[in-house]
Every structure is written in structure tokens, then in C-alpha cells.
N, C-alpha and C positions, 0 to 999 in steps of 0.2 A: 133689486135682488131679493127673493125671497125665498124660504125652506121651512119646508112642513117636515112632521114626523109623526109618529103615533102617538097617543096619551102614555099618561102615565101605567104602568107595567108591575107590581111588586109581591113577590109572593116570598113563603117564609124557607121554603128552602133553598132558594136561592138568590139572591140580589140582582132583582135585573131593571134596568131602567130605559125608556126611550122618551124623548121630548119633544117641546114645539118651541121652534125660534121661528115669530113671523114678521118679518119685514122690518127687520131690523136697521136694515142700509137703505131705507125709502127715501128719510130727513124728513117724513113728512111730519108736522107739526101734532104733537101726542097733548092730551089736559094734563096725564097722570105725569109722573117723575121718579127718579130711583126706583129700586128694584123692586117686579113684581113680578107673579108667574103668569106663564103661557096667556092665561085669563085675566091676566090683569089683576091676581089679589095676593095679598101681602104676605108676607113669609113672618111666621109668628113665631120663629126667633129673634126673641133682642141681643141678650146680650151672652157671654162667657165670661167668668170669673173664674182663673186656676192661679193656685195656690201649693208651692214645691215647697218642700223641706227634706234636706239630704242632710245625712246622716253621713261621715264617710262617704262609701260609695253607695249606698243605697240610696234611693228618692224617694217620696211620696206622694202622689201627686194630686189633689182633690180639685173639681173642675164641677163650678156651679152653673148650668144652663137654664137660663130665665126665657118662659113661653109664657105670652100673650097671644090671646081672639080678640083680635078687635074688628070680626065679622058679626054676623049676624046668627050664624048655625054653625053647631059643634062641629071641630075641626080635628081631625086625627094628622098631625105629625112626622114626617119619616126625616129620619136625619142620616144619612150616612159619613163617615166619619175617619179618618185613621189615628191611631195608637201606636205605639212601640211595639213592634216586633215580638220580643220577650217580656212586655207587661205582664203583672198579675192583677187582674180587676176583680178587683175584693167586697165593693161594696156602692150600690146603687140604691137610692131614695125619689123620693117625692114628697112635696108640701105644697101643698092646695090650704092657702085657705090657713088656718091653724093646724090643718091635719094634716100628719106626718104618716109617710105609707115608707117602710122597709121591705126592699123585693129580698125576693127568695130565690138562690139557685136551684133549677127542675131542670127534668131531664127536659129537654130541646121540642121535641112533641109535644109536649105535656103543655110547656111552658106557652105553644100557640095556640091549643087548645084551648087554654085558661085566659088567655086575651081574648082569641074571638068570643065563647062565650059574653066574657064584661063585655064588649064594644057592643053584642048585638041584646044586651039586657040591661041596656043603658047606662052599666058604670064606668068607672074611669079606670081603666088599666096602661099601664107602662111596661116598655117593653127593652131589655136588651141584650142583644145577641153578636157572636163574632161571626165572620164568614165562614163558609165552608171550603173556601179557597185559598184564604190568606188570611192568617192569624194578626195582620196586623191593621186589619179594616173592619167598624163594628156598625150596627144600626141600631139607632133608638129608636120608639117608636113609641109616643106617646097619644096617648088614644082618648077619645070624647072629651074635649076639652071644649066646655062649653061658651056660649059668647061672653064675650067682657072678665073672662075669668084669666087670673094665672097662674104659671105652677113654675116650680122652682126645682131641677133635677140635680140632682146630685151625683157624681161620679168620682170614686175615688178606685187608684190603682200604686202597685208598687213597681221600682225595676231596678238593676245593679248599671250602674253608671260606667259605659268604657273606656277603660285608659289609651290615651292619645300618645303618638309619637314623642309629644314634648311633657309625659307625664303629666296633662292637664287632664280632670274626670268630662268627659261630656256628657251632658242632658241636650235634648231633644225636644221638644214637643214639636208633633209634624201639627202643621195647619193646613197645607198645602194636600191636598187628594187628587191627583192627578189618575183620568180614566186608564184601567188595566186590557191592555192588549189582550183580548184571548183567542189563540191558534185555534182554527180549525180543526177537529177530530178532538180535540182535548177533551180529559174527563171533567165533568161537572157543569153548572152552568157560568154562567158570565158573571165579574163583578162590576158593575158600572154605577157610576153614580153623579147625582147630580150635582154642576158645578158652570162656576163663574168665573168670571176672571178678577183678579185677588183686589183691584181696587173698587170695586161693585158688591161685595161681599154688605150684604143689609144686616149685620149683625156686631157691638163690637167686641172688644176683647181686651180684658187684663189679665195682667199678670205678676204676682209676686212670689220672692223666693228667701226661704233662711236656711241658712249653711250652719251643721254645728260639727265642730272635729276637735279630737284631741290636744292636736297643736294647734300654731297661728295658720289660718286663712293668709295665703298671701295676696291674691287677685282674682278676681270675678270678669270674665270679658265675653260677650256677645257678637253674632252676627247683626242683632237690633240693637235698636239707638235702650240704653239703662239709664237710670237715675242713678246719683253715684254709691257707690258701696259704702253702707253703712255699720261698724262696727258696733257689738252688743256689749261687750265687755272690751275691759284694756289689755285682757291676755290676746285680744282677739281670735281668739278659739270660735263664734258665734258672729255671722254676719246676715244682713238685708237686702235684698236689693230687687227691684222694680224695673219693669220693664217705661220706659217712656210712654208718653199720650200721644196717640196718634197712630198707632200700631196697624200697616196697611195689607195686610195679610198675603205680603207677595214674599213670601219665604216661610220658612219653618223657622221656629224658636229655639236658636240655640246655645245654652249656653255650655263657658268651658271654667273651671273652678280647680283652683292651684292652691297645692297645701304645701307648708313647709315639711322638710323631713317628711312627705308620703309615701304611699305606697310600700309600710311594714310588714310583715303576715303579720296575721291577726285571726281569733277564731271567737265569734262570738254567739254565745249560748245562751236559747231563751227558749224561758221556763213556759208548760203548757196549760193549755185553758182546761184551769179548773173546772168548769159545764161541763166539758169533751166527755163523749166516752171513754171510757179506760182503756187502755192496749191501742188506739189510733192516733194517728199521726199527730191529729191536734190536740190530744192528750199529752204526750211526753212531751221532754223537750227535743229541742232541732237545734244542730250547730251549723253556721256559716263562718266556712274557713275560708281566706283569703291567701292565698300564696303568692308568692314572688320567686321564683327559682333564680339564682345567682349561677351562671356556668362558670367553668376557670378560664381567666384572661389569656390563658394562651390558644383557648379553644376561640374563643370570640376577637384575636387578632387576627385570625386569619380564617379565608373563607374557602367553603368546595369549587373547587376545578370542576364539576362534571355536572353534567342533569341534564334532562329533557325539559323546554322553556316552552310551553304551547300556550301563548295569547287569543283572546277569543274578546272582538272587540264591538259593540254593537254599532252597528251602521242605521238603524230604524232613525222614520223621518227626525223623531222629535231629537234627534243628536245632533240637530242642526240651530235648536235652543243656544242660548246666550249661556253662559256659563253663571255670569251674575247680570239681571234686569240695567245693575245701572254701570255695566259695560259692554256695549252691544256689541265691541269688535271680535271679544273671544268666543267661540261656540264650542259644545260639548265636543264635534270630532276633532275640531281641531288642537284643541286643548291633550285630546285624546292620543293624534298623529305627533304631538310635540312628547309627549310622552314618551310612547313609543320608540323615538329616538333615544332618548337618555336611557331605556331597559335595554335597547339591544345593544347600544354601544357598551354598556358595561358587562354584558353578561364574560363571562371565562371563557380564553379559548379553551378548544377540547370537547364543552358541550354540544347540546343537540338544543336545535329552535323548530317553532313554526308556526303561524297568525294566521287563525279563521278572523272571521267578520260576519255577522249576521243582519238580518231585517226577517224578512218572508220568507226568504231564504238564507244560504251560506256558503260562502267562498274559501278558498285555502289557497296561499300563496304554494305551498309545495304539497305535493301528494302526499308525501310522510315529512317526520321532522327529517330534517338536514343537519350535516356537522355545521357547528359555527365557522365562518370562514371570510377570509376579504369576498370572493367570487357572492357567496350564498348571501352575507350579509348586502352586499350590493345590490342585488335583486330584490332582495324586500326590501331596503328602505326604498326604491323605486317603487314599489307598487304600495307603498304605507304612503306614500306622499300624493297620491292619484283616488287616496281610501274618501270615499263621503257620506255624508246621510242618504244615501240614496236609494235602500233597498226593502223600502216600505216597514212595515209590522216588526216585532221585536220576538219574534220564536225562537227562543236559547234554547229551546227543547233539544229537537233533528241537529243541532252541530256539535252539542254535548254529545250524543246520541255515537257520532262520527269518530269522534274524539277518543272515545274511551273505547270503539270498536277497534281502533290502529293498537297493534302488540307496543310495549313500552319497550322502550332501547335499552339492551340489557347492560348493568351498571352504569345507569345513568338517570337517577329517579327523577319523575315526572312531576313536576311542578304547575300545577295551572294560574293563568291571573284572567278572571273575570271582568272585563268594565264593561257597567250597561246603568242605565237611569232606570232600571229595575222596575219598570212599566208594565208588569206583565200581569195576566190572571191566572195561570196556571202555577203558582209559586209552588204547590204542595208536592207536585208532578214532579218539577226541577230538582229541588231540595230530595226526593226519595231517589232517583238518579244518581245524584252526586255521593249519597249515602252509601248508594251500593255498592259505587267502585271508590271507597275510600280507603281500598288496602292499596291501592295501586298509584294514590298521587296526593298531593296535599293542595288545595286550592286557597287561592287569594282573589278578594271581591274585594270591589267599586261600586261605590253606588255615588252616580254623576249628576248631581244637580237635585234643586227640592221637588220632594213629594217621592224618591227613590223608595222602594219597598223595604222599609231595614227587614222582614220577614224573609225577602227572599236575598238581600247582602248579607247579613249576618247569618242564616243559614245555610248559604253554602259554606263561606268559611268555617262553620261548627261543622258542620257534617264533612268536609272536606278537609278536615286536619290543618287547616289554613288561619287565615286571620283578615277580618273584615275592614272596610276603612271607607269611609264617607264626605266625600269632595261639595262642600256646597258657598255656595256667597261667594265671599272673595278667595276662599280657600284656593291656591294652588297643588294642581294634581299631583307634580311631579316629586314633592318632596314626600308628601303620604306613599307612595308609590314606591319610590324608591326604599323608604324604610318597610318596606314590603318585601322589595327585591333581597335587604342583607336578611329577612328572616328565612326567606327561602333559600339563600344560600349558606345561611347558620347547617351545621349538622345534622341532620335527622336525627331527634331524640327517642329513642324505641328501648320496647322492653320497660313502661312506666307500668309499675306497679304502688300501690296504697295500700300501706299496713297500719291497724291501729292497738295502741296498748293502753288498755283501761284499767278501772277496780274490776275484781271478779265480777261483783254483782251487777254491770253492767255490760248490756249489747250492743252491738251498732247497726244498723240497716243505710247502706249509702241509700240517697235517695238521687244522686248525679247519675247521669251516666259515665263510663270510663272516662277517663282523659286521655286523648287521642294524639295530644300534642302539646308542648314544653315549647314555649320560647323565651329567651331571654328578655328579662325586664318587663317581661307581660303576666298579668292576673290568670291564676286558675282558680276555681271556686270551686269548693264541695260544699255540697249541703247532706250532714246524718240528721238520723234519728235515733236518740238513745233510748234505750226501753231497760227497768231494773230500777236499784235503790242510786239513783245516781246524786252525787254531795253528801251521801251517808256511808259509803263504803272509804276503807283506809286508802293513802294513795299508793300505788303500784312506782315503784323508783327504778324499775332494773335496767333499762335505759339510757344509758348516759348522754345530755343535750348535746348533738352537733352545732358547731359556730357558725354553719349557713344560716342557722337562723335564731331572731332573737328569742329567752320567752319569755311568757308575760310573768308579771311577778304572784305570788299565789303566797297566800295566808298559810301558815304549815299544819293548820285543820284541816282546811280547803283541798278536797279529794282533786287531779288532776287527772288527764290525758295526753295522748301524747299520739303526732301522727304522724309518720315516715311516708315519704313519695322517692322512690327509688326506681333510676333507669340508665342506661348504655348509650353516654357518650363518645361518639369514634373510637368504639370499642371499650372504653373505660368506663367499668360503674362508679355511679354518684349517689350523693341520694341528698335530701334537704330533711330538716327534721323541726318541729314544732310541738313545745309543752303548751298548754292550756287547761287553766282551771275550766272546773265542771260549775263554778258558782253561778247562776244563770246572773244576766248581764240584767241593768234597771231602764225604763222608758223602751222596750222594744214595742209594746208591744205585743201583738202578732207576723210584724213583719216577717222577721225570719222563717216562722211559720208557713208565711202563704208565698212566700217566693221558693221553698221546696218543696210549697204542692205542686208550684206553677211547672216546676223544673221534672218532676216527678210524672203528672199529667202530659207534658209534650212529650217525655223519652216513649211515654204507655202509647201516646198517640202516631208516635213515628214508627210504632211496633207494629201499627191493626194496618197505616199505611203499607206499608211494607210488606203486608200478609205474613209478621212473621207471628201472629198468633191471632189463629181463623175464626176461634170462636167466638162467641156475646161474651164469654164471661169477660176479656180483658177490658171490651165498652162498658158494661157494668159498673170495672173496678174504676175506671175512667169518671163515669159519673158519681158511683157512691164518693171517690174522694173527692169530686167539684165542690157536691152539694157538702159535704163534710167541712170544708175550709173556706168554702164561701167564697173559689176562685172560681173563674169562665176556664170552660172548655169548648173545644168543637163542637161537644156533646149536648153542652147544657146553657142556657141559660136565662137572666135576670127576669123575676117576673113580680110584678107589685100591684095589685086590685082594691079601689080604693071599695071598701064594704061597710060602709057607713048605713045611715039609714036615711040621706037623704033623698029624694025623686028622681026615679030614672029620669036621665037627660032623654030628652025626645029629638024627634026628628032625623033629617036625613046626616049621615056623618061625611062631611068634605074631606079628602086627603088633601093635603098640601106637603112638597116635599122641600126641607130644608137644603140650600145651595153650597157645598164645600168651596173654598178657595184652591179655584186652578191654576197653576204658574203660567202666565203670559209672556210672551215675547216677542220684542216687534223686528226682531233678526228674521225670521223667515215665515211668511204670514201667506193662509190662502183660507178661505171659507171652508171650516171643518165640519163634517157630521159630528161634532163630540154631543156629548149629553147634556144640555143647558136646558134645563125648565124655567127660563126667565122669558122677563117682558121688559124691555129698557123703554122710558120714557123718555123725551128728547130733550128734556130737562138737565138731564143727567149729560150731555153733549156727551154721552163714551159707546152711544150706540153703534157708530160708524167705527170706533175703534178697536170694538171689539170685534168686530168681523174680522177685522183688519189684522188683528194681534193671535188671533188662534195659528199654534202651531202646526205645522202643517204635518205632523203625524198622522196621518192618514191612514195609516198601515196599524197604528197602534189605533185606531177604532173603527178598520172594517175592514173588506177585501181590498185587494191591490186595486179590483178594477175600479172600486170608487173614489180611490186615490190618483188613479190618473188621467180617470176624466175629469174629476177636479185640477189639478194640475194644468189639464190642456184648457180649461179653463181663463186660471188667474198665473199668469206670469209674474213673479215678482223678482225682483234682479236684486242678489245680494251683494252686501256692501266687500269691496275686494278686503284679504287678509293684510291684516298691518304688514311691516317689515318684518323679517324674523330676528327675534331676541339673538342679541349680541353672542351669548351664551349657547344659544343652541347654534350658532352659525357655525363656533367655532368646534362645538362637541361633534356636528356634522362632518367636519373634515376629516375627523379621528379614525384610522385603520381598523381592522380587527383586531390586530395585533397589539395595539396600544398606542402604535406610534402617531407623529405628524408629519406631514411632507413640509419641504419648504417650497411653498408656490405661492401665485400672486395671492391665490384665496386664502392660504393664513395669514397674508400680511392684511389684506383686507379684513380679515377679521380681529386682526391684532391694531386696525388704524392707522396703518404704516402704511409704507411704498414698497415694493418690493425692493429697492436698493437700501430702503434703511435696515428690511430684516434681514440681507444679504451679508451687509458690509461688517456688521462687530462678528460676523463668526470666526472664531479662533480657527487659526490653520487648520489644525489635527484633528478638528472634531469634523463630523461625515453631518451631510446637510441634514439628517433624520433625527441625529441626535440634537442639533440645535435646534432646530423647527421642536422636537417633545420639552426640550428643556423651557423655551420660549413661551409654549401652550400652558404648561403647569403653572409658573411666573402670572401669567394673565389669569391662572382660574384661582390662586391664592392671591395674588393683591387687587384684583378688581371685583373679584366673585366671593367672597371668605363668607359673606353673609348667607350664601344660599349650597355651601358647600355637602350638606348634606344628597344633595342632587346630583352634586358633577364626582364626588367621593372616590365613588365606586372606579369609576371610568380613568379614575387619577393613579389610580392605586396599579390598575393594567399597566399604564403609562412608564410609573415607578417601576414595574418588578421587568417591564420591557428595555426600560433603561439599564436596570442594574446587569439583566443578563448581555447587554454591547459590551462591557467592563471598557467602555470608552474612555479617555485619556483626557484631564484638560477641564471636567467635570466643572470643579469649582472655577474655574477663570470661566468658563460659560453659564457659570447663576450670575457670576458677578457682572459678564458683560450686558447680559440679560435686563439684569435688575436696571443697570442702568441704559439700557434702549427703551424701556416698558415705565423706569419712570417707579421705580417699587424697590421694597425693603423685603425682599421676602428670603428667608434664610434658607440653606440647602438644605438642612436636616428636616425643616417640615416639608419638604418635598417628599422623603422618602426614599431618599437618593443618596 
């Protein structure tokens, strides 16, 4: 078997790549070994060295890449790459040699300009830029690197760490760059890049991390194998920790970091760069406020009756991927399809539902949404159980598109939930979509397996009023999911407003954009900029602190602030309140600084997308503050010329393009057109497996028709679906209504005969009521651990029981408890 493609492709407006994979699956006996490209020569990256330091919730993250030539003629470089989503990349270098070269942010033209000249006047230039696609994929480009030489690049970037369902902070680092799907007709061009499969990756990788927080650090826990956590003091406020030897680049890096007593507001203010010019951003100081909104308990015991629930699921091949490499049995749809059941059985009756699914195209179980109901529900979960990978390419474009065309159901707000492994190339497209109609619905994203776009997860949920959540490893979907579902069924919080009370002498400028959405127990961030005599003027008290929140303690020289967020919960105003000295904070830094250019920058860039403001000047504003704070934009970026006075480097310059690690998996495998600029040696014994291992997304890297003549090709027969979990068997049974039947299949799912679940029913109780009382019994004493999931669905159960005012109640927990074999009390039923 063999496959040609064109050479290499690369130009600077837009990232596009195509490759040669030849004869890969021959076995015929090769000299060379491990990885090399198309031509057989060596990829002249060795190694990665990054290095985290979090702060609270901020991180930092410096990441040193080591390039050697150990050819014969200068070699230029391309590395494509992904990054975080919301990073701010502050700061890139070069060191050749003892010479130290600091790039310069320029506007984006300029900055190629200024490369090609060095490359064709024989100096060393470096080069690095974000896409024009997706903010969260970058290329380096390091140029005339002569034979036998090396250079040492340096990257450094910031980001705000998201809080997890269990209050854990998550960090990220993606390794994993999985090729982006791009639609036909879409604007711009392709982003593709080159890539391998994660244990052929020729390059290695470390990684260490120090944590420092106010209080104690309580645990550090990864998806990779860690060295164990090491404690810097005995407050343990300051900890270590290292990722293991060995690190095989089939996943992303990530880690989750638990503090005691977290998640306080907090505002912290840092002082500006004395260099700056006067009156700019990076002159003054900047505050980064951290909030926590507290609702009242009786608003968050109970949740809305009503809403439109529109699911939008992605069916593209690669959702036919493994969920975690080293479980081959669960696959993204299916993971997906199990899902699915635990949202719809809990939704409220009363609302409104309805499930597109997309690939190439997009399907809709009902033409508009439908009332919830036993009939309606019935019919979807039949066609959610028949849902597969099966419909090529991943265009979320055309079903969004659909979506938001259908009138919303009036008093019954529209809630969306996105899952897709976020494969796409058009991300800028999607995200200004979602932004548009975000008066009219709140959306919640998934991003399903590594190498997902956090660029395009996380903004839809920003733009969409929603809240983002990211399934990878061993993560299970259904719990992240579900603490999805109670925030979309928390109350619409509207009418948020932000007021600030300063000294006179001071101004504020937000640099956030609004906040669009309040939910309980989750972080909202502002970032200002104060302009004036700020720490010199007297402090303003007229105020009185609110006990939603705490404040910090403040010197009674020490001038303060004070910042009100007020909004209408189910009709009743609230508001949270926070005092804050103006003292700027010690060791920041510029962080604060460049994560409200970074935040300032994408609102200006989501504006020119949007055409809501036509002209140059807000690109302009755009670039003057890139280069001002020394953050990447779309607009601009990293350019470093090394101008020494040594000898132009002569001769011809070879491109070689650096290999990203692509996630493989041997669940569903067919010979892919992806983008691979390698050359395996038979050395390496993984030539034949890698054919063998490419997913067979075919849709996510080109037309359907090359998808299905491959396909008619390579049959590959997948492995049948385990049993179904015990849990979903029996959440399956579950009515609309709330209730359960008594038939053979709860007993079956209860372990039982059908005469053992028959015979303890008390005379007076009606088979419905025993059968729910029985269900709830097995999902508190055998399920308690993952009750976050079945919750929702219990709670129907509960309020369906109470409204039978059935008879006999407690003699049926108790006859219960004792057929099931359990201790479980009636009042934690709900009953």
C-alpha cells in the first residue's frame, strides 16, 4: 500500500500544509530508524522543556525548545503547535551561541517582511505567529540555522486557570494538535499541520510545576503519571511537582490543583511599568478581581420547570475515537449516547427538547422542539440509541445556523448543550455565530477527547452565556455534564450590572467585557485600569460592606475600593459586594497587566469580526496595544533578527517541518489522508501501525467522497459495546414522569427475579409507587458515589412520589431496604 501527496506548502497568511507518506505498509526492510521526513532527514527538534508556576489561579508558563542541524545546509524550521485558547504570549527569545536575540511584537506584515528579508540576506531570523483561524494554534518559524549549530527558543505565556466542578483549578497544556476540519465555502484558509502519532513523536519532553497560594495546597493530581508532590514550607502554602520520565505524548498535560478554603474573592492590583508611557495601559496600574457569587439556598434548592433543551451532538468520523487510548471499549459517541440518557431523563416535565447531530451534514430528531413527554421522549431515546460516527466532517456551522433560525418557545428559555472533539478550522466563524444570538439562549460546551479546541469550547460558552467543560482521559462525561445541566437549570440571572466607588482622584476603565452570566459557585473575572493619584488620595467609606463577601483587611492609611455586581434573581434584586485596597500587590510582575491586554485585545478583535466597527482604526488600536504590552494578537506578531556581525550564512535554505503529536487510536482505523510529513524506518516496528491506528475521520480531512472510497476500501469490524452499566440500565427504565414500572426489566436491573420484586410489596401501595420507591433504594445504596449524575433524575422521582400522597410510604423503604440488602433512610430519599 502506498500514498503520495504534494510537498510541503507554507505561506504566512495562512497555515496550510500537505505531505508524503510512502510506503509505509511495504515491511520492506529500510537502513534508517525512528522518525524522519518524507526524504528521509531528521526533524531538528530535540527536546521541550516547560516550566508552570501558578499563582492562585493565574499560571505562567515558560516553555524552552532546543533546535539542532545536524545536516549539512542551513535549515529553516516550521513548527506548528497549539496553546490555550485564552493565553497571553508575552514573551519569546532566541540564544544561538552566547547571543541572546528578544523578539519584538510588529504588526503581522511587517513582521514577515522582516523575516524574509533576514532569511534571503543570510541572517538568522525567528519567527512567531497565532493563526488567523483559531487563537489557540501558533507557528514558529525559525530560520537559517546553520549546520551543526543550536539554538535554544524560548516561550513564555500567561492564563487564568478554570475552576472544575469539584472546585479543583485546571491547567492544561495541550501536546496533542489534532488536524482541523475545514467546511467548504468557509472563510479563510485551512489550518493543517503536521503530525504523527503521539508514540513516534522524535522529540522529548519535560515538565515541572510550583504552586504558591495563600493557604495550604491540599493536592496536586494529573491525567500523567507525577513525581510525588513536594512541599516547600511546612505551612504548605508553596509546593513541586514534576511530571514522570517517560512522558509519551498521547494526551495533553493536565493538571488539577486543590486548595484549602479556595475560591475567596479577591482583587489584586499591580502597579505599572515605570518605562510605559504615561496615560497607557501598561502605565497605570490594573486590577484583577476574582468573584464568587453566593445565591440564597432557597433559590439554589430548587430548580426551573420550564426551557427549551436543544442538543447538538457531533457524529464526525473521529467520534468513533476511544475515549481514553488505554480503554479501547468506550468511544466518544458512545460515551456521548450514554450521556444523552441521563440529560434527557432528568430534564422537568413541562419543557421543551430537541437533538440535531452533525458530520457533513445535520439531522434533527423532530422538526421543531417538542413538549417533554413519555410519547416524545420515547422517540428520541430510540433514535439517540441508533446515533453513530457516521456522518463524515464535523461542520457545526449549517446546524447552528438552523438552530437559531427556528423562533424560541415562548416562556421557555433556550438553553443549548454543544459536544463535539472541537476539530474544526473555522472556529472564528462559529464563536461570531454564537455571539450573535446570544440574547436569545445560553449555551454549554464539551470538548470530547485530547487535542479539542479549547479556542472553540470555551468560546462558545463565553459568547454564549453558558459555561465550558472538557472531558479527556479517564474523565467521565456524564458527571461534568450533568453539573452543566443544574446550571442551566439554576435561574437566569439578568440585569447584571457593575458599579465601582473609588477616591475622587481616581478613574476606572473596565477592560472586560460585560458579564453576561452569574452562576453559582463559579468565577467571574474583571480586569480595570485605574488612571489618577491612586494610593494617594483619602479612602471614600460611604458604603457599608455587604456579608456576601469577605474584605480584605487594609492599613487605615491605605486608600481602598470598593466594587458592587448587582442583578435580578427570579425577580428579586441581589447584589455581592467587595472592599479592596488600592496598595498594589508584591511579585506580580506584569502578569495582571498582560492578561487585560490579552482580555482587552480579543473583546477589540471579536468587534472588527463582527463588523461592528468597519474601520482601520480599531485594527490599529488592536495592534498599537499588542505591541504596547508585548501580547500576540491576530494582528501582530513575534519577530527576532539575529544582527550581529558575523558572515551571512550561504547557500540553499532547506525547510523541514516540525511533527505535532496526533492522538491515535486502534478502535476504528482505516488509511487516512491526514497531514504526516514523516518517514518511519522499519526499525521503529510502528510503521504498519500506524496506518493501521489513524482515525478514520475522513470527513475531518477532506471531502465525503475521499472518505468513502476509502472506507470501501479497508473494512475494519469494530469491537461490539460492553454490557450497559448497571446505572444506565436502570435510569433507562425511568418514565417521563419520574416514575418506574414494576416489570421483569427493573427487576433485572435491580438483580432480582421478578417474584422477589413482586412479593415484599405492601398491600396498599399501587405497583408504581413500589417499583420508584425500590429504584431510588438502589441508586442511594449502590450508586451514592456517583450520585451527582443520577441527582437530578431522583429528585423527578421524589417530587412524583410526593404528589401519589401514597399510603404505607415508610413500611415500603423499610420492606425495600431489606429486599435490596441496604440502610438507606427515607428522609434522604426526599420522600
Amino acid at each position: 500500500m502506498s500514498m503520495k501527496y504534494s510537498n510541503v506548502i507554507i505561506d504566512h497568511c495562512s497555515i496550510k500544509s500537505s505531505y508524503v507518506l510512502d510506503n509505509c505498509c511495504t515491511g520492506a526492510k529500510m537502513n534508517s530508524c525512528g522518525l524522519l521526513t518524507a526524504k528521509k532527514e531528521p526533524v531538528p527538534l530535540k527536546s521541550i522543556e516547560v516550566e508552570l508556576e501558578v499563582r492562585d489561579h493565574v499560571a505562567t508558563v515558560v516553555s524552552t525548545l532546543l533546535y539542532e542541524n545536524k545536516e549539512d545546509k542551513p535549515l529553516e524550521a516550521v513548527f506548528v503547535f497549539p496553546l490555550p485558547g485564552d493565553a497571553a504570549v508575552c514573551h519569546f527569545s532566541a540564544k544561538i551561541g552566547q547571543t541572546q536575540i528578544v523578539a519584538e511584537v510588529k504588526e503581522k506584515q511587517k513582521a514577515h517582511e522582516e523575516y524574509d528579508d533576514a532569511l534571503s540576506s543570510g541572517q538568522q531570523a525567528f519567527l512567531l505567529e497565532e493563526s488567523d483561524q483559531s487563537p489557540d494554534i501558533f507557528s514558529l518559524s525559525v530560520g537559517s540555522l546553520p549546520p551543526g549549530e543550536s539554538a535554544s527558543i524560548r516561550l513564555e505565556y500567561v492564563t487564568e486557570l478554570a475552576v472544575q466542578a469539584d472546585d479543583g483549578l485546571r491547567f492544561c497544556l495541550p501536546a496533542v494538535l489534532n488536524p482541523r476540519y475545514q467546511p467548504k465555502g468557509s472563510e479563510g484558509g485551512s489550518v493543517q499541520v503536521t503530525s504523527v502519532p503521539a508514540s513516534l513523536v522524535p522529540y522529548s519532553l519535560s515538565f515541572s510545576a510550583r504552586v504558591f497560594y495563600p493557604r495550604p495546597i491540599s493536592k496536586v493530581e494529573s491525567n500523567c503519571s507525577l513525581d510525588p508532590l513536594q512541599y516547600l514550607n511546612t505551612e504548605q502554602t508553596q509546593a513541586t511537582v514534576k511530571l514522570a520520565a517517560g512522558h509519551k505524548f498521547d494526551r495533553d498535560v493536565e493538571l488539577l490543583i486543590y486548595y484549602k478554603d479556595a475560591h475567596q474573592p479577591t482583587a489584586v492590583v499591580e502597579a505599572g511599568q515605570v518605562s510605559a508611557k504615561p496615560g497607557t495601559l501598561m502605565a497605570d496600574p490594573v486590577v484583577m478581581l476574582s468573584l464568587y457569587p453566593e445565591f440564597p439556598q432557597a433559590v439554589m434548592s430548587s430548580v426551573v420547570s420550564c426551557g427549551e433543551f436543544v442538543f447538538l451532538i457531533d457524529r464526525s468520523g473521529s467520534m468513533d475515537c476511544c475515549m481514553d487510548n488505554r480503554n479501547q471499549q468506550e468511544t466518544r459517541i458512545g460515551s456521548a449516547r450514554d450521556t444523552l440518557l441521563l440529560l434527557l431523563k432528568s430534564l422537568p416535565m413541562g419543557c421543551y427538547f430537541n437533538i440535531y447531530s452533525f458530520g457533513s451534514n445535520y439531522q434533527h430528531i423532530f422538526p421543531k422542539s417538542v413538549e417533554y413527554s413519555e410519547k416524545t421522549i420515547e422517540e428520541a431515546l430510540k433514535k439517540v440509541e441508533e446515533m453513530d460516527a457516521d456522518l463524515g466532517g464535523t461542520e457545526i456551522l449549517e446546524p447552528l445556523k438552523h438552530i437559531y433560525s427556528q423562533p424560541c418557545v415562548p416562556s421557555q428559555p433556550r438553553q443549548l448543550f454543544v459536544f463535539t472533539d472541537g476539530e474544526v478550522g473555522n472556529t472564528k466563524e462559529v464563536i461570531n455565530l454564537v455571539r450573535d444570538n446570544s440574547g436569545s439562549h445560553r449555551c454549554f460546551s464539551f470538548g470530547i477527547g485530547e487535542g479539542a479546541s479549547s479556542a472553540l469550547i470555551n468560546g462558545l460558552a463565553k459568547e454564549g452565556g453558558g459555561h465550558a467543560q472538557f472531558i479527556t482521559g479517564t474523565d467521565r462525561m456524564q458527571p461534568k455534564v450533568m453539573q452543566s445541566l443544574r446550571f442551566a437549570l439554576q435561574p437566569a440571572v439578568v440585569d447584571i450590572s457593575v458599579t465601582w466607588d473609588l477616591p475622587k482622584a481616581v478613574s476606572v476603565t473596565v477592560l472586560s467585557p460585560p458579564i453576561t452570566a452569574i452562576f453559582q459557585g463559579q468565577r467571574s473575572l474583571i480586569y480595570v485600569q485605574l488612571t489618577g493619584q491612586v494610593g494617594a488620595a483619602p479612602c471614600h467609606r460611604e458604603i457599608p460592606l455587604w456579608s456576601d463577601f469577605s474584605a480584605l483587611k487594609n492599613s487605615p492609611e491605605t486608600a481602598e475600593g470598593c466594587v458592587t455586581v448587582k442583578y435580578s434573581l427570579t425577580g428579586h434584586p441581589s447584589q455581592n459586594q467587595l472592599r479592596f485596597s488600592l496598595k498594589p500587590a508584591k511579585d506580580t510582575g506584569l502578569t495582571v497587566h498582560r492578561l487585560g491586554a490579552r482580555t482587552l485585545i480579543r473583546s477589540l478583535e471579536m468587534d472588527i469580526e463582527n463588523e461592528v466597527e468597519q474601520d482601520e482604526g480599531v485594527k490599529q488600536k488592536v495592534v498599537e496595544l499588542s505591541v504596547q504590552s508585548g501580547v500576540s494578537s491576530s494582528f501582530t506578531a513575534f519577530i527576532a533578527v539575529n544582527k550581529d556581525d558575523s558572515e551571512a550564512i550561504q547557500g540553499p535554505l532547506l525547510r523541514r517541518n516540525v511533527p505535532a503529536p496526533r492522538m491515535m487510536f486502534a478502535s476504528y482505523c482505516t488509511m487516512s489522508c491526514a497531514s504526516s510529513d514523516i518517514y518511519y524506518g522499519d526499525d521503529s516496528c510502528e510503521a504498519e501501525a500506524y496506518c493501521l491506528e489513524e482515525c478514520r475521520d475522513e470527513g475531518d480531512e477532506g471531502d465525503e467522497s475521499n472518505k468513502n472510497s476509502i472506507d470501501d476500501e479497508v473494512e475494519v469490524a469494530m469491537p461490539k459495546q460492553p454490557r450497559r452499566d448497571p446505572l444506565l440500565q436502570l435510569v433507562s427504565l425511568q418514565k417521563a414522569s419520574g416514575c418506574w414500572l414494576l416489570e421483569p426489566a427493573l427487576a433485572a436491573a435491580l438483580g432480582k427475579t421478578s417474584e422477589e420484586v413482586e412479593n415484599p410489596k405492601p398491600s396498599a401501595v399501587n405497583k408504581e409507587v413500589w417499583a420508584t420507591i425500590l429504584a431510588l433504594i438502589w441508586l442511594h445504596g449502590f450508586k451514592s458515589d456517583v450520585q451527582d449524575e443520577w441527582e437530578l433524575l431522583a429528585m423527578k422521582a421524589a417530587s412524583w412520589l410526593c404528589a401519589q400522597k401514597a399510603p404505607c410510604v415508610t413500611e415500603c423503604v423499610e420492606a425495600g431496604n431489606a429486599l435490596l440488602g441496604c440502610k438507606v433512610q427515607k428522609d434522604s430519599l426526599g420522600i
